[in-house]
C-alpha positions as CSV (number, residue, x, y, z in Angstrom):
1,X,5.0,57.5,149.9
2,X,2.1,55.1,149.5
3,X,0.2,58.0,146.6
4,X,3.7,58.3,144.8
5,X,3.7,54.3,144.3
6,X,0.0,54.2,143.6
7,X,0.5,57.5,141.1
8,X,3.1,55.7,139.3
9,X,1.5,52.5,138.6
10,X,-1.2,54.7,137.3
11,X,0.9,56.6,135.2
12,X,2.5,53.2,133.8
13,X,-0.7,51.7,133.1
14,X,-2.4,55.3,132.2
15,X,0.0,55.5,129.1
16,X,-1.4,55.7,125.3
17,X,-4.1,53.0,124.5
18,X,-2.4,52.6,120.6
19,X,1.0,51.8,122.5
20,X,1.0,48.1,121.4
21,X,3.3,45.6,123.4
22,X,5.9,44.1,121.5
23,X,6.2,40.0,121.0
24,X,8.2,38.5,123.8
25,X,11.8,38.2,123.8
26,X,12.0,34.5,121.9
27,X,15.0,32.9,124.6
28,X,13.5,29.2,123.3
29,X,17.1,28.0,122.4
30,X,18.3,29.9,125.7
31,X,15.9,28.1,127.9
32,X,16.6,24.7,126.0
33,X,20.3,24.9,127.0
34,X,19.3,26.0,130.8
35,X,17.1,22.8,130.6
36,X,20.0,20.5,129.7
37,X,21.7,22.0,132.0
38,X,19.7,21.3,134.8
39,X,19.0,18.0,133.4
40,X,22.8,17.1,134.1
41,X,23.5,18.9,137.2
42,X,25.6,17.3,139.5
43,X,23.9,18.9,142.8
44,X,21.0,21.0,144.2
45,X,23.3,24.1,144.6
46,X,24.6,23.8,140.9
47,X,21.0,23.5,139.9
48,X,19.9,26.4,141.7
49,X,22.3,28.6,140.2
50,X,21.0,27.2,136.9
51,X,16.9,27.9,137.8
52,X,18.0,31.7,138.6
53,X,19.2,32.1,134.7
54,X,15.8,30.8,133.6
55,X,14.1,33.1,136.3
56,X,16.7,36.0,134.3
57,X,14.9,35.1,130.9
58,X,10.8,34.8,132.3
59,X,11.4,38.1,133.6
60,X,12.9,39.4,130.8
61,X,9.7,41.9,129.3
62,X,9.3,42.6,125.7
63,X,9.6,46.1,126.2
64,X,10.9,48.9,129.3
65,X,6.9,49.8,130.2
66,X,6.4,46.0,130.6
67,X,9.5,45.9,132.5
68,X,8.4,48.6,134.5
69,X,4.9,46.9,135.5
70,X,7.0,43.1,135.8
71,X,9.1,45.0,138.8
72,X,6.3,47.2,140.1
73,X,4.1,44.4,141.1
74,X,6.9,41.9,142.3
75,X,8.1,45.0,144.5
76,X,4.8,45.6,145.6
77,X,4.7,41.5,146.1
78,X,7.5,42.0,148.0
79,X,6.3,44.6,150.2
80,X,3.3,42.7,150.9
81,X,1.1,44.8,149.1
82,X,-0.7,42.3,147.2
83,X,-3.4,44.5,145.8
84,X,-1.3,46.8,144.4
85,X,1.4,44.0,142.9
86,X,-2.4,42.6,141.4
87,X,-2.9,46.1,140.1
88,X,0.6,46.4,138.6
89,X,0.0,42.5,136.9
90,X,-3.4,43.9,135.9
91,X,-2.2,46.1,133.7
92,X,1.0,44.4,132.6
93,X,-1.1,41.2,130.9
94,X,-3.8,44.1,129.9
95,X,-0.9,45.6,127.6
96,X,1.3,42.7,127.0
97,X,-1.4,40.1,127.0
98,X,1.2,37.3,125.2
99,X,3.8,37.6,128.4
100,X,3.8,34.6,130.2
101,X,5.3,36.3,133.3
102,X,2.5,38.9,133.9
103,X,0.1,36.1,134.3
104,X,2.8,33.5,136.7
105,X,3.6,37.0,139.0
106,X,-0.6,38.0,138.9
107,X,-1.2,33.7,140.1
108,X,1.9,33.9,143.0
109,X,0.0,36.6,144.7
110,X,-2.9,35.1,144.4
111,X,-1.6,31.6,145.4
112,X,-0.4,33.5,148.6
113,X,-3.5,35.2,149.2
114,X,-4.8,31.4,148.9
115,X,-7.0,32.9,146.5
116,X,-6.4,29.4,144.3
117,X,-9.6,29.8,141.9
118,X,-8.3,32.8,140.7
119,X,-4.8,32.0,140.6
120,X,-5.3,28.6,138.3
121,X,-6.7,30.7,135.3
122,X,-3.7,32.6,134.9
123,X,-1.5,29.9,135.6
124,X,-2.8,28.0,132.7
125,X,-2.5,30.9,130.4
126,X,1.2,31.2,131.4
127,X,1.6,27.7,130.3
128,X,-0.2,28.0,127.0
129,X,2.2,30.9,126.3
130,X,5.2,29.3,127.8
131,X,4.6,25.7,127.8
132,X,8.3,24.8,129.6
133,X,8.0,27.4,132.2
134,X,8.5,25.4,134.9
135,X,7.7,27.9,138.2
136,X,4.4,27.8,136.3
137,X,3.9,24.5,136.3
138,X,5.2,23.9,139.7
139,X,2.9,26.9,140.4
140,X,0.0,25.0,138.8
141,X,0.6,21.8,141.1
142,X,0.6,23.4,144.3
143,X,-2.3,25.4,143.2
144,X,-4.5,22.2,141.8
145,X,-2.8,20.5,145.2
146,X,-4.8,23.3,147.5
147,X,-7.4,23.0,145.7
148,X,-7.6,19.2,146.6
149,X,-7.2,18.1,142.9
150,X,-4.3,15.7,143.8
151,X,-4.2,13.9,140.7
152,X,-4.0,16.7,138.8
153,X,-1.0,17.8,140.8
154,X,0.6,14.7,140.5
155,X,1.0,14.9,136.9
156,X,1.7,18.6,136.5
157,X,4.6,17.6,139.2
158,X,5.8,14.9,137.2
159,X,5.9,16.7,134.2
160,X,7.8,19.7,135.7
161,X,10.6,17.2,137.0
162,X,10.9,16.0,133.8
163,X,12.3,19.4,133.0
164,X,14.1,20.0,136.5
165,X,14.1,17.4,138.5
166,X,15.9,19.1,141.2
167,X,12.7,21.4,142.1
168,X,12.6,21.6,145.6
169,X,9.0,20.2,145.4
170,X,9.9,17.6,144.9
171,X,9.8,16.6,148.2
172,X,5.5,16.7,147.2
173,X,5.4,14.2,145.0
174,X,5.3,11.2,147.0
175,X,3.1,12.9,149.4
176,X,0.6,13.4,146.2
177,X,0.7,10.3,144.8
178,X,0.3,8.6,148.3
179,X,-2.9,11.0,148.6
180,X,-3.5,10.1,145.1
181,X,-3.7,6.2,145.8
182,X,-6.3,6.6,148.1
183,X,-8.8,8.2,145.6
């Protein structure tokens, strides 16, 4: 079963060099409305429902091969197989190198491998692309948090909660700015 998965995601990456990725699906004025949104919620739960549309739109791929190699890796995430999920990512921001999401998914797994140096990179390219995606930034502050740049994380915190402040990480941000205080 293990060479039917790994055939696949060679096929999916394997297909025609000329095949250009089409731009991103634009959901600016979607993700605007979801910020608002959360903005006002009245609870956690009513903002959680609201964070799971925005997750709807960053996975939303430009195009059905990208969408195949988006689900490929997070399955693969899923399944624990974090080599093959950073295969599948590999080759989504390879062909559709202006899609935020390839390069959040490729920094989650490496975040959980604790592989932080090479998860910040990508994080920060999801941002340039996506500058209001907010698991990246959240991503991004617990990254720059492991890596012991506490400051850093602070602000990337702060500025996330500007956009949701119902982020269950919350929670970290008087924790880093304590730590913070001390530098």
């Amino acid at each position: 079963m293990k060479q039917l998965a790994a055939a696949t995601l060679m096929g999916l990456a394997a297909l025609p060099a000329w095949a250009d990725c089409p731009a991103p699906p634009d959901h600016a004025d979607a993700l605007t409305g979801l910020i608002e949104q959360v903005q006002a919620a009245p609870d956690e739960r009513s903002a959680k429902l609201i964070s799971n549309q925005m997750w709807e739109l960053w996975a939303d791929a430009p195009d059905t091969r990208a969408q195949e190699l988006l689900d490929e890796g997070m399955s693969r995430r899923e399944a624990y197989d974090f080599k093959g999920a950073v295969l599948a990512f590999d080759a989504l921001v390879d062909y559709c190198p202006d899609y935020a999401e390839g390069y959040n998914q490729r920094a989650f797994v490496n975040f959980i491998r604790q592989d932080y140096e090479a998860a910040l990179p990508d994080l920060e390219r999801a941002l340039t692309l996506s500058p209001r995606h907010i698991a990246a930034m959240t991503g991004q502050a617990l990254t720059l948090a492991a890596l012991d740049r506490k400051a850093e994380a602070a602000l990337v915190l702060r500025e996330a909660l500007e956009l949701n402040p119902w982020l269950g990480e919350r929670a970290l941000l008087p924790v880093l700015e304590a730590e913070e205080q001390e530098l």
